[in-house]
N, C-alpha and C positions, 0 to 999 in steps of 0.2 A: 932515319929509317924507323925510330922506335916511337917516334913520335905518330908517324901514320897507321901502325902496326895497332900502336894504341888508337890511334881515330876508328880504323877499320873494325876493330873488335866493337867500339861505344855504338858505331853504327851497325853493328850484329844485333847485340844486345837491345840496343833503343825498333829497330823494326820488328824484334821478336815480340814488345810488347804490348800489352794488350793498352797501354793508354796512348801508344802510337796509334792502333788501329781505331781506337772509338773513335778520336780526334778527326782523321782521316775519313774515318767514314761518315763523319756529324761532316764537313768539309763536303764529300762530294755528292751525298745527300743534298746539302744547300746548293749546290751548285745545278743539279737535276732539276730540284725546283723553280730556280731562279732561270735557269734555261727555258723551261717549258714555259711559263710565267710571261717571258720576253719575248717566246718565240712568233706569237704574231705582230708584236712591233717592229719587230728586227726584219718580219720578211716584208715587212710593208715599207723597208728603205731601200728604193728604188735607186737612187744616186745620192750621192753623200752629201750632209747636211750640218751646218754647225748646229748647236744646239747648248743650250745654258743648263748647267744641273748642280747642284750643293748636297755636297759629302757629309750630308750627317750622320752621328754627333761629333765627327774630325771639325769641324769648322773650315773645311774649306769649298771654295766653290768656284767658276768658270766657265766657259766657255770651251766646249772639245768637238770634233768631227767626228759624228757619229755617221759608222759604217757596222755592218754586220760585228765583224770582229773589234774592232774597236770599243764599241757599246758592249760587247759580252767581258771583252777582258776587265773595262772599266769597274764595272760591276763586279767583277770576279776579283780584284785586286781591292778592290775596297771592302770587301766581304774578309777578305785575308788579314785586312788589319786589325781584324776581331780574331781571328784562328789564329794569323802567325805570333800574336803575343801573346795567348795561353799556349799555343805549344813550343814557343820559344821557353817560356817561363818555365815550364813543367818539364824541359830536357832537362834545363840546368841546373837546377832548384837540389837533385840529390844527387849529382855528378859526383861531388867531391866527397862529401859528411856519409854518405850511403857508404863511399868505400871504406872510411875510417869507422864508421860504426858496427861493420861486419869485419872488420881487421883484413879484408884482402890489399889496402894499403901497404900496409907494412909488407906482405907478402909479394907484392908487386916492386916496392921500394930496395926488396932486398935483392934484385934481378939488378942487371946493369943500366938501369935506367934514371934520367934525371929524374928531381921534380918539376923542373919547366916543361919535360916533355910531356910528361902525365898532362897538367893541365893543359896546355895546346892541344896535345892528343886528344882529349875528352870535349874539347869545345871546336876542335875540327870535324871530331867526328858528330855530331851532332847539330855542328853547319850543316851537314851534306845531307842528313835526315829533312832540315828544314829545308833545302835544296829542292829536294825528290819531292818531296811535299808539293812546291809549288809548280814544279814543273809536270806533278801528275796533274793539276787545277787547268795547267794552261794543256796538257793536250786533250784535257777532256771536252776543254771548252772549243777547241779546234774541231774535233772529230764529232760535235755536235752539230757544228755549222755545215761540216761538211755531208755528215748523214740526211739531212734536212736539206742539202742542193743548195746552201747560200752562198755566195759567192766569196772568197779572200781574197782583200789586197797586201803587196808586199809590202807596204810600208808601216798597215797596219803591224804585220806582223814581227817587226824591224824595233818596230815602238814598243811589240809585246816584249820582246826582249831586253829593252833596258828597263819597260817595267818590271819583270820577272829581277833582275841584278837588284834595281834600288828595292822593293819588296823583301828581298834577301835581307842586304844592309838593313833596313826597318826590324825585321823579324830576330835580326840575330844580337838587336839591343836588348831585347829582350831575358834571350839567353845572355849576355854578358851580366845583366843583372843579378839574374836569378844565379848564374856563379859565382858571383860574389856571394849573395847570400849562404849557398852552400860551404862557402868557406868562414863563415861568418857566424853562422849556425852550427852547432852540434847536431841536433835534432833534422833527417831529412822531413820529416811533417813541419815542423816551424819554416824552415826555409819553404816549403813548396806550399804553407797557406799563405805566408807574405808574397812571394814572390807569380803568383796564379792571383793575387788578391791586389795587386797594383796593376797587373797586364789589366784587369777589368774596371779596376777603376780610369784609367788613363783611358780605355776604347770605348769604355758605355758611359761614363759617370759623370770625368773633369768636363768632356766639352759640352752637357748638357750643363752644367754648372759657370763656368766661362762664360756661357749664353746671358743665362741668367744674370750672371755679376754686370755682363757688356751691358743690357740693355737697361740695368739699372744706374750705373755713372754715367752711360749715354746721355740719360735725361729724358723727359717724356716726350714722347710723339708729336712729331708738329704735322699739321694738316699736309693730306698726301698732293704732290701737285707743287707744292712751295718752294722756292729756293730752301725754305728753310729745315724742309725736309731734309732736301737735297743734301746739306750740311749736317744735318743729323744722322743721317744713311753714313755719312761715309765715318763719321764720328765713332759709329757703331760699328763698321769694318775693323777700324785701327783701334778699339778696344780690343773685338775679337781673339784679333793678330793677338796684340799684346799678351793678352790673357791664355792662349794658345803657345805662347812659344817655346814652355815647358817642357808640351805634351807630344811625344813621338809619334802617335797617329794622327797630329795635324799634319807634321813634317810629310810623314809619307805619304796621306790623300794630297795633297798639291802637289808632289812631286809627279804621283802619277795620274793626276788632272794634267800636270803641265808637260806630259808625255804624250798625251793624245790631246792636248789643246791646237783649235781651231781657228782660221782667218776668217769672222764673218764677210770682210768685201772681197776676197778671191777664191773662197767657199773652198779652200782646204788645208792641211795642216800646216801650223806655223813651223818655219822648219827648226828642226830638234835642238842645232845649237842654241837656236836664238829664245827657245821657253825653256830649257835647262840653264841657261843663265839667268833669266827672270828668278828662277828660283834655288840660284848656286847658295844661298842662307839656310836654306832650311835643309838643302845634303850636307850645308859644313854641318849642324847642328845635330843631324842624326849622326854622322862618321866620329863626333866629338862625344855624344851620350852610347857610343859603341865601345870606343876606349876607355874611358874613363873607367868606367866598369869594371872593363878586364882589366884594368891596371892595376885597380884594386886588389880583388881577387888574383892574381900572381902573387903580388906583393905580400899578400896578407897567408897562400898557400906556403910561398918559396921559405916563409918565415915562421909560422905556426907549428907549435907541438902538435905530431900527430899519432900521437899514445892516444 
């Protein structure tokens, strides 16, 4: 009970502020644009069509069935993996240190409460912030479609929904991080300039850099056309990967490529189990850089002086 008690109050607190709402409203901001932006492409999809597109700078790319909503959420869920790791980062970043450097710790610690519950508390409640977050993204993007007369399919929408859960998972690595730092840090500024300063290097930086590194052990370009292109190209993939496998916003653009990935010879979605397996590596890898984290930060809160 006290541990929800405490979640409930962190997500008082975190929507009352105002770097909740900038965020949010930079979020549905992009999303208005990027709606209006798409919206004649989207009404000109008469019946549903695969289609090839690359998640840059995630490094990933494929093959998905673009429909009205399908193609909006896409778009909208790959936009997130820019927002949900600055606002993953910036919940967690002075969760902990903010309360020990205003002494309402101790004040709190002196109440019947663990400190395992505090930390759960504070990183539950702050899941559910990024929750709300994205589940305002996806009904915006719905009630756009629908104010516009586009049409929704169920399955699209079936697909938005394990988007929306792995998007979650994705977003809340972020906050694991950035909790640790908080417990790791004295200083809430020092933890939230490291902890804001890795969400954007990992979403804008490493896979432009990846890029670059890939195409330079690649090797130079062989004339287009060639087998020996051909061998080149794929050379080039499997550095990618390699170089990528670090980086938590490749994990998530594949996964939600491979959520709404498409059969070009029976021209519609591969079914779910069978592209969630193609890419069960890269969800173990996000569920593993989620723990890891928070294991840290437990470990390092349950045990740390917090005079």
């Amino acid at each position: 009970m006290n541990v929800l008690n405490i979640a409930m109050k962190e997500l008082y607190v975190s929507i009352k502020s105002k770097r909740f709402w900038i965020v949010l409203s930079i979020y549905i901001l992009f999303l208005l644009i990027l709606s209006y932006s798409l919206r004649g492409r989207i009404m000109e999809i008469v019946s549903p069509q695969v289609e090839f597109t690359r998640l840059e700078p995630f490094g990933a790319a494929g093959e998905y069935l673009a429909t009205p909503l399908s193609s909006m959420l896409l778009f909208n869920f790959a936009f997130f993996t820019i927002i949900g790791a600055v606002m993953g980062a910036s919940l967690g970043a002075d969760a902990i240190n903010r309360e020990i450097e205003t002494g309402t710790i101790r004040t709190l610690l002196g109440h019947p409460v663990y400190r395992d519950e505090v930390i759960n508390g504070k990183f539950l409640g702050n899941a559910l912030v990024l929750g709300i977050t994205i589940i305002v993204g996806y009904i915006f993007t719905v009630s756009f479609l629908l104010i516009n007369g586009m049409p929704l399919d169920g399955d699209s929408i079936l697909r938005g929904f394990v988007a929306f859960v792995i998007t979650l998972i994705y977003s809340l690595n972020f906050l694991s991080i950035s909790l640790f730092f908080s417990t790791l840090f004295r200083k809430p500024e020092t933890s939230m300039l490291v902890s804001v300063g890795i969400a954007v290097f990992f979403t804008l930086i490493y896979g432009i850099i990846a890029s670059i590194v890939a195409n330079r052990l690649a090797g130079e370009m062989p004339p287009y056309g060639t087998p020996a292109f051909d061998v080149w190209r794929e050379n080039l993939e499997l550095w990618r990967q390699r170089l990528n496998f670090i980086n938590p916003a490749h994990h998530h653009a594949s996964l939600v490529l491979a959520v709404f990935s498409g059969d070009r010879v029976a021209n519609s979605y591969v079914p779910l189990g069978e592209s969630l397996a193609l890419v069960i590596n890269n969800l173990s890898v996000l569920l593993v850089s989620l723990l890891l984290p928070f294991a840290l930060a437990y470990v390092r809160f349950m045990t740390s002086d917090l005079r």
